[in-house]
N, C-alpha and C positions, 0 to 999 in steps of 0.2 A: 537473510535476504538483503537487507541495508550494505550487512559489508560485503557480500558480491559484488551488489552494484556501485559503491564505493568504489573497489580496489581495483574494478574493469575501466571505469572513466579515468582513474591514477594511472593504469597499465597502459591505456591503448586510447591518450587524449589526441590523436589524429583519426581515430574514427568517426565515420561521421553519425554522430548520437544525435538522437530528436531531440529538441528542447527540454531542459530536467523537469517541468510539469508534468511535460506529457509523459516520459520516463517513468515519473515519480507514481501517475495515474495509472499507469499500464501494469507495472511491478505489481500495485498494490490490488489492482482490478484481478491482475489472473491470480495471484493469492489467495484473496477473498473466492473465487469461483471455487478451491478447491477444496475448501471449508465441510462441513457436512452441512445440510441444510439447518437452518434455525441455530448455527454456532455462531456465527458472525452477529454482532451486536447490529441493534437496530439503528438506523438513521435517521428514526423519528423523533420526536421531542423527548425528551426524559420525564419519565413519570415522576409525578409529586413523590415528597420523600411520606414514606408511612408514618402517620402518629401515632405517637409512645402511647 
């Protein structure tokens, strides 16, 4: 996905692209939507590590 969107802003730097966060957000937002549910890691805090 990264070098898609890489070699499209290289190919075709006279289009007019939305700013690369929003870019960067969007790529990665409909990615993640296509995920199966509960594959995508969580965005919550990391659970303590388990003790030995």
């Amino acid at each position: 996905m990264v070098h898609r969107i890489t070699s499209l802003l290289v190919a075709k730097p006279d289009f007019p692209w939305p700013d690369r966060t929003t870019l960067n957000h969007h790529a990665l937002d409909t990615y993640a939507a296509a995920l199966p549910a509960g594959s995508a890691p969580s965005r919550g805090p990391a659970p303590p590590p388990a003790s030995a």
